[in-house]
FIMIZA-596924 format. One record per residue: chain; residue number from 1; y, x negated, z negated of N, C-alpha, C, O in turn; residue in three letters. Coordinates in pm, whole numbers, padded with zeros to 5 digits. Layout:
% residues N
FIMI chain   n     nY     nX     nZ    caY    caX    caZ     cY     cX     cZ     oY     oX     oZ res
FIMI     A NUM      Y      X      Z      Y      X      Z      Y      X      Z      Y      X      Z ala
...
***
This chain:
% residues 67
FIMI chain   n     nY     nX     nZ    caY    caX    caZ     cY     cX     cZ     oY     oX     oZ res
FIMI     A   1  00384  00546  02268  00405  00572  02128  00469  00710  02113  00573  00752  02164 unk
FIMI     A   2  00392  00764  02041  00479  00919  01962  00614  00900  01962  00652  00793  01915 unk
FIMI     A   3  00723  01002  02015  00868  00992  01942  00905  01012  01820  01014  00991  01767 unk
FIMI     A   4  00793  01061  01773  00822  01111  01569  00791  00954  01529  00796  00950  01406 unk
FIMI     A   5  00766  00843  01573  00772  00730  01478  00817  00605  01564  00828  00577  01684 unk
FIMI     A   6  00838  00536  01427  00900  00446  01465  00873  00285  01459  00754  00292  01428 unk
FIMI     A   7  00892  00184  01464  00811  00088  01443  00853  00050  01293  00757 -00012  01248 unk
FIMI     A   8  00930  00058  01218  00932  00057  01099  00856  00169  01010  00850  00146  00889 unk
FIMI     A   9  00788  00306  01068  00678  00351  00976  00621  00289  00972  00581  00240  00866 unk
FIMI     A  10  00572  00241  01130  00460  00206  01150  00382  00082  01023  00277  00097  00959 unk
FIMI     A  11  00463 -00019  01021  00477 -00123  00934  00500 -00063  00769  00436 -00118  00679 unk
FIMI     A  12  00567  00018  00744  00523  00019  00660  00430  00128  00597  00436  00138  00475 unk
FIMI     A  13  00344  00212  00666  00221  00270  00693  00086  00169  00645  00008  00178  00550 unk
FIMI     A  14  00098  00069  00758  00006 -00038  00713  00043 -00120  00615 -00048 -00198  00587 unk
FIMI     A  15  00133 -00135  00556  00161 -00212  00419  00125 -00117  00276  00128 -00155  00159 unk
FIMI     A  16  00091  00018  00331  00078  00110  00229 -00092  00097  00234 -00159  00122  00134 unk
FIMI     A  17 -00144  00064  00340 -00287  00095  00383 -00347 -00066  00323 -00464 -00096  00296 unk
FIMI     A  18 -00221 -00154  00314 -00323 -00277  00241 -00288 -00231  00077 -00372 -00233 -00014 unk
FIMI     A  19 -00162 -00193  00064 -00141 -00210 -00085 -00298 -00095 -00163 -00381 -00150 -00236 unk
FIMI     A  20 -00306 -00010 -00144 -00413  00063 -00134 -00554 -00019 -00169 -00624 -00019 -00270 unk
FIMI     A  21 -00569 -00112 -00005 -00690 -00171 -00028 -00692 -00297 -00144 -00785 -00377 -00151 unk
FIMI     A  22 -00581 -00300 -00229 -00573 -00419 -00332 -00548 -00303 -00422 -00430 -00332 -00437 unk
FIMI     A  23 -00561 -00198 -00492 -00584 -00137 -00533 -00686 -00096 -00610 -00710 -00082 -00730 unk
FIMI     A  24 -00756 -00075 -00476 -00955 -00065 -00516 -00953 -00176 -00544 -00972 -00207 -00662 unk
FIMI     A  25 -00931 -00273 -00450 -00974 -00446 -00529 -00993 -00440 -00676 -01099 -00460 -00734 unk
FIMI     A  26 -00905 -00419 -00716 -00848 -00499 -00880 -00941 -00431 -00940 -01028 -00484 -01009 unk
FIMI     A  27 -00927 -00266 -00910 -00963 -00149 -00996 -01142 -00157 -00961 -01190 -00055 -01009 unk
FIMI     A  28 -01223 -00219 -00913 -01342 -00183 -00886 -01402 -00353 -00872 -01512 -00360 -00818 unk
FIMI     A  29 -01355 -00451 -00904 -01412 -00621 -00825 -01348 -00688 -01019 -01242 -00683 -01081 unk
FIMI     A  30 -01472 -00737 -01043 -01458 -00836 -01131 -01421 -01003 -01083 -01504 -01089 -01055 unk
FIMI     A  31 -01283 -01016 -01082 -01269 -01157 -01015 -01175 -01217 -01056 -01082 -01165 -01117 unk
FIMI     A  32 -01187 -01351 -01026 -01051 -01415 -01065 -00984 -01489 -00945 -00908 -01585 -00961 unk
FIMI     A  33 -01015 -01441 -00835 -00950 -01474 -00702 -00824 -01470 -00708 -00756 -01572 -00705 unk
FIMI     A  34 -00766 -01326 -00720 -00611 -01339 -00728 -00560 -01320 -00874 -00442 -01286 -00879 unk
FIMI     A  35 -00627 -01335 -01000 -00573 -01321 -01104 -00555 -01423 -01201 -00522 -01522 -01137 unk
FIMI     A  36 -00558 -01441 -01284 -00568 -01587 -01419 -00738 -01573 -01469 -00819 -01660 -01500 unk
FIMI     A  37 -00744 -01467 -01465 -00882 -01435 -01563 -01040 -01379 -01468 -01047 -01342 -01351 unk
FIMI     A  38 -01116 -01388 -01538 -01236 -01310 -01461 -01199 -01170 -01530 -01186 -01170 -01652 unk
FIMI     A  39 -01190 -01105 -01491 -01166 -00891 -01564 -01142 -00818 -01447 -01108 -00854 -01335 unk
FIMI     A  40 -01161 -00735 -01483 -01098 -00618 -01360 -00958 -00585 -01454 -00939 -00565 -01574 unk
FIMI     A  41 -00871 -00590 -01331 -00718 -00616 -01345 -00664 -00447 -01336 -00632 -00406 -01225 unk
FIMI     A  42 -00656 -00369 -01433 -00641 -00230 -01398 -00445 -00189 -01389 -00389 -00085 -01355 unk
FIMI     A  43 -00388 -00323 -01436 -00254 -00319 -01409 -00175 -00365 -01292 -00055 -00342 -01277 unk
FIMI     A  44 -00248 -00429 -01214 -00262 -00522 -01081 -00271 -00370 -01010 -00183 -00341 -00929 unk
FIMI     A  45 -00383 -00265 -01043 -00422 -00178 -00962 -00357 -00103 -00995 -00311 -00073 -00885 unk
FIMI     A  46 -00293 -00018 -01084 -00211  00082 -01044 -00059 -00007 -01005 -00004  00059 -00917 unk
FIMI     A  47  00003 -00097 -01030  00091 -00137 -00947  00049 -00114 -00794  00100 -00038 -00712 unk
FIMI     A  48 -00058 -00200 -00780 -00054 -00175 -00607 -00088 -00025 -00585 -00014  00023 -00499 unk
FIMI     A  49 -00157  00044 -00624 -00110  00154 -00566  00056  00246 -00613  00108  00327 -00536 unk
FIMI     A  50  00089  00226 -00690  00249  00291 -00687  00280  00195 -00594  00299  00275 -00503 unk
FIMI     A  51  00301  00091 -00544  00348  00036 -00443  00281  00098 -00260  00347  00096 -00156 unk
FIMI     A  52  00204  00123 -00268  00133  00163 -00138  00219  00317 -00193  00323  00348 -00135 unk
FIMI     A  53  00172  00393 -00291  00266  00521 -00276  00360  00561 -00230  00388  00664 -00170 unk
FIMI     A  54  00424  00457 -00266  00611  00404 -00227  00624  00365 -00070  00722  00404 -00006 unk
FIMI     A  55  00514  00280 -00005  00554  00265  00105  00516  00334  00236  00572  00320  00345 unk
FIMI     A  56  00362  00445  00193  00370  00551  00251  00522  00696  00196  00545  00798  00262 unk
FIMI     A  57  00568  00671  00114  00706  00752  00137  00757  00706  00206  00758  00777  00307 unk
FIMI     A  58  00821  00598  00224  00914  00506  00277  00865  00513  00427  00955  00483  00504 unk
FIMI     A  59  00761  00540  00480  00761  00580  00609  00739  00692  00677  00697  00712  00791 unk
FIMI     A  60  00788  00793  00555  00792  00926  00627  00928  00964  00609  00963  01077  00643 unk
FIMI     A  61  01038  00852  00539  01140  00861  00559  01203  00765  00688  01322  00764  00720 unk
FIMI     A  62  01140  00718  00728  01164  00580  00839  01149  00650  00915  01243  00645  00994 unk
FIMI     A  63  01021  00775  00961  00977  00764  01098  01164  00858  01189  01268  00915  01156 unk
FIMI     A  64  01113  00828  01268  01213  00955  01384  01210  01080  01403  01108  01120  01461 unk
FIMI     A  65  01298  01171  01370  01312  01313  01335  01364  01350  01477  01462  01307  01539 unk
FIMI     A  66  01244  01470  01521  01346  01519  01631  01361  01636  01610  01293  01691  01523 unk
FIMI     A  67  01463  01712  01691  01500  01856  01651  01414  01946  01713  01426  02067  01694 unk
***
């Protein structure tokens, strides 16, 4: 493993890489799988992505800084 990261980017790297893929979900899939309604959920989708935004920051503040 790289010394610039850490296992907490790492994690939350891929939590940014699903929030993302539920993102497109909402914003592009007419469904009512994860919602109440059949619609495309466009508030579902920008939540998950400000959330994937947030947790790709959150792991470029996590990873390991070397000098």
């Amino acid at each position: 493993m790289n010394p610039r990261t850490s296992l907490p980017a790492i994690l939350l790297a891929l939590l940014g890489v699903l929030f993302i893929a539920f993102a497109i979900f909402y914003a592009t899939t007419d469904t009512g799988l994860f919602a109440s309604a059949v619609a495309r959920h466009y508030k579902h989708a920008t939540v998950a992505a400000v959330l994937g935004v947030l947790c790709f920051v959150g792991a470029n503040f996590a990873r390991r800084r070397t000098a």
